[in-house]
C-alpha positions in Angstrom: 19.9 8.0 23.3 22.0 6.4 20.9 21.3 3.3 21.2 17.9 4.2 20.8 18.6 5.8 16.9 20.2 3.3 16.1 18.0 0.9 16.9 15.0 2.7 14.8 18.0 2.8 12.1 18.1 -0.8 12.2 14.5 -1.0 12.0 13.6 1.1 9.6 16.9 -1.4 7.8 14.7 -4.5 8.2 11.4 -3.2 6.8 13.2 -2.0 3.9 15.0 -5.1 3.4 11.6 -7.0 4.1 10.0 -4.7 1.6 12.5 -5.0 -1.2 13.1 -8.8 -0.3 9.1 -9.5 -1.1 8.9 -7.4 -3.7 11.6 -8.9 -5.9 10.0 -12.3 -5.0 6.7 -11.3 -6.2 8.4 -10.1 -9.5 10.1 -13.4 -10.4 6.6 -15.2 -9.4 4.9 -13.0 -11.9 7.7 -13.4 -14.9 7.9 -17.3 -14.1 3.9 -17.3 -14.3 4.1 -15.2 -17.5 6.4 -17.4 -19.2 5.6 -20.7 -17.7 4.0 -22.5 -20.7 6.4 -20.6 -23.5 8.6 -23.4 -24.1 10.4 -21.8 -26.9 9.1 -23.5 -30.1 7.3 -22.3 -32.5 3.1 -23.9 -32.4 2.8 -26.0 -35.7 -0.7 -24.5 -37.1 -1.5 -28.0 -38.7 -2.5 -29.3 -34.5 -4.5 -25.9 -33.9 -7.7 -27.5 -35.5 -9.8 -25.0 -32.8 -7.5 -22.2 -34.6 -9.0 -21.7 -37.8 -7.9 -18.9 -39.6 -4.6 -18.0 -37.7 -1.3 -17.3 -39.1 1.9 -17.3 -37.5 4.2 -14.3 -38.3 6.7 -14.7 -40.3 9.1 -12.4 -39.1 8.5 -14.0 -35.1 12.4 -15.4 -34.3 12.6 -18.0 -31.1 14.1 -16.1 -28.1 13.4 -14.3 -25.2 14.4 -11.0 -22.8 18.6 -10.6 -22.7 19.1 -11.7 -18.8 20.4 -7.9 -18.6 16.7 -6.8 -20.0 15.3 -9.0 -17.5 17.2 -7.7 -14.7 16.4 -3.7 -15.7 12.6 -4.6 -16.2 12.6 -6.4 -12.4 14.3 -3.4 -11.1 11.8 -1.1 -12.4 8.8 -3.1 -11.4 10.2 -3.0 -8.0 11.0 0.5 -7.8 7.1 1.2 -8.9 6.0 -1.7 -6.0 7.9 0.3 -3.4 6.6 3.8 -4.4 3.2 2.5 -3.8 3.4 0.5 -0.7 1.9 2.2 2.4 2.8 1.4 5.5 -0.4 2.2 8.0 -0.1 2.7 11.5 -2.6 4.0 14.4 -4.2 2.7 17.5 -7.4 0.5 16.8 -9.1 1.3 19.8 -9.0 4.9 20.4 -11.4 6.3 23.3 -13.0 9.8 23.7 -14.4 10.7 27.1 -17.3 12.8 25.0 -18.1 13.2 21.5 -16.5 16.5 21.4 -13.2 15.9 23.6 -9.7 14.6 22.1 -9.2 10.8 21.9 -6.2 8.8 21.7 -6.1 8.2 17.4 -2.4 7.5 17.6 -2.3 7.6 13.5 1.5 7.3 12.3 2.9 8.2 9.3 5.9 5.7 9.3 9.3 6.9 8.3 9.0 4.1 5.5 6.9 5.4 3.8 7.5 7.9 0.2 4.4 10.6 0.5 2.7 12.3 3.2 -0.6 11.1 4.3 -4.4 12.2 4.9 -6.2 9.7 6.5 -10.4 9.9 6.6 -12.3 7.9 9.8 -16.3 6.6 8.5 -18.5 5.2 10.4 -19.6 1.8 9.2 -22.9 1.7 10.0 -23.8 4.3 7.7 -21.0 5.9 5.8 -20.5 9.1 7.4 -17.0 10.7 7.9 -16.4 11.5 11.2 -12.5 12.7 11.0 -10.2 14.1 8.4 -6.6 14.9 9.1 -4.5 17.4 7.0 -1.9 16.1 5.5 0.5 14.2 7.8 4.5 14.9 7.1 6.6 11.3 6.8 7.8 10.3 9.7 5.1 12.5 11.8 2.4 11.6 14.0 -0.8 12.3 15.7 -0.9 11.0 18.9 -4.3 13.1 20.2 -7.1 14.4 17.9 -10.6 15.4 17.9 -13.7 14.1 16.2 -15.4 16.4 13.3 -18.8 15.1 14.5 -20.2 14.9 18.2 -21.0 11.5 18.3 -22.9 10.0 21.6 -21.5 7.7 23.8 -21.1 4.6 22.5 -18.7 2.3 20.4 -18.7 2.4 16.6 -17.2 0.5 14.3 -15.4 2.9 11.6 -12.8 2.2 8.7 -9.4 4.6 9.0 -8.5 5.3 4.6 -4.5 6.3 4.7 -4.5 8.4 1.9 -0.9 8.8 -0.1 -0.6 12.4 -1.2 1.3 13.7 -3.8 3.6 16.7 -2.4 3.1 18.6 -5.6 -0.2 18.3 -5.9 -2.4 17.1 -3.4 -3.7 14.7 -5.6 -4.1 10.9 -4.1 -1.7 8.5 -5.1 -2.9 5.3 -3.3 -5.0 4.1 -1.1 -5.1 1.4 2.3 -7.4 0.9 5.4 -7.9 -0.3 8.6 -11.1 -1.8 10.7 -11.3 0.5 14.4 -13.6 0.5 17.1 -13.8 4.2 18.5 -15.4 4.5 21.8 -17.1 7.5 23.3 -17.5 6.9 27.0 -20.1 10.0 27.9 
């Protein structure tokens, strides 16, 4: 049974990592794309002939960010990366044996992620919301469930919306989804 902590320990080590690895990589992408063509001089106005009218300002010094400013302003962009990521999990192909019996939804709220979650099932043929969850606690699951709508036998291609909730106040913070096929087999 140890072994077995442990090894979700380690797991739950390794998304993290992952996550925090990819997200300070996209955060140097994004500062080297910002200040890819700043070169550090000063334009001469004189070869801005599809310029007219601009001034420079005088009081503009050459420099950049302190490294330490840098550092503090990736740390914060990747503190507000990880509050928003959502992890989704749940099983793709959940089957009902009728349109009003429990089915196999599987949906997870992984222990990665910050904020509860709702998550909303819709039909993609036309729209309709067939399921709602309440709010589902971090680290929490919902292994069986039933349908809000009695649907007939037959398989239907749906969207599953993982809905972040604030805690607090319900509100939603963030959003992600997921194709399904849900099969009714009577």
């Amino acid at each position: 049974m140890n072994t077995t902590h442990q090894s979700k320990n380690q797991k739950n080590k390794t998304y993290k990592t992952v996550g925090i690895i990819t997200g300070v990589i996209a955060m140097i992408v994004i500062i080297l794309l910002l200040f890819h063509s700043c070169d550090g001089t000063k334009p001469d106005s004189g070869n801005l002939p599809d310029a007219p009218g601009i001034s420079y300002d005088d009081s503009a010094v050459e420099g950049g960010w302190d490294e330490v400013d840098t550092d503090k302003i990736v740390d914060a962009l990747n503190e507000k990366v990880e509050e928003g990521m959502i992890n989704i999990s749940m099983n793709t192909s959940p089957t009902f044996k009728d349109g009003t019996s429990a089915g196999n939804l599987m949906i997870v709220n992984e222990g990665v992620n910050r904020y509860p979650q709702v998550v909303e099932i819709n039909r993609n043929d036309n729209g309709e919301q067939i399921y709602k969850s309440g709010a589902i606690p971090v680290g929490s699951k919902i292994e069986q469930a039933k349908l809000d709508v009695d649907l007939p036998a037959g398989t239907y291609e749906c969207t599953a919306l993982f809905y972040n909730v604030d805690p607090a106040t319900g509100n939603y913070l963030g959003c992600a989804g997921a194709i399904i096929n849900i099969t009714i087999n009577e």
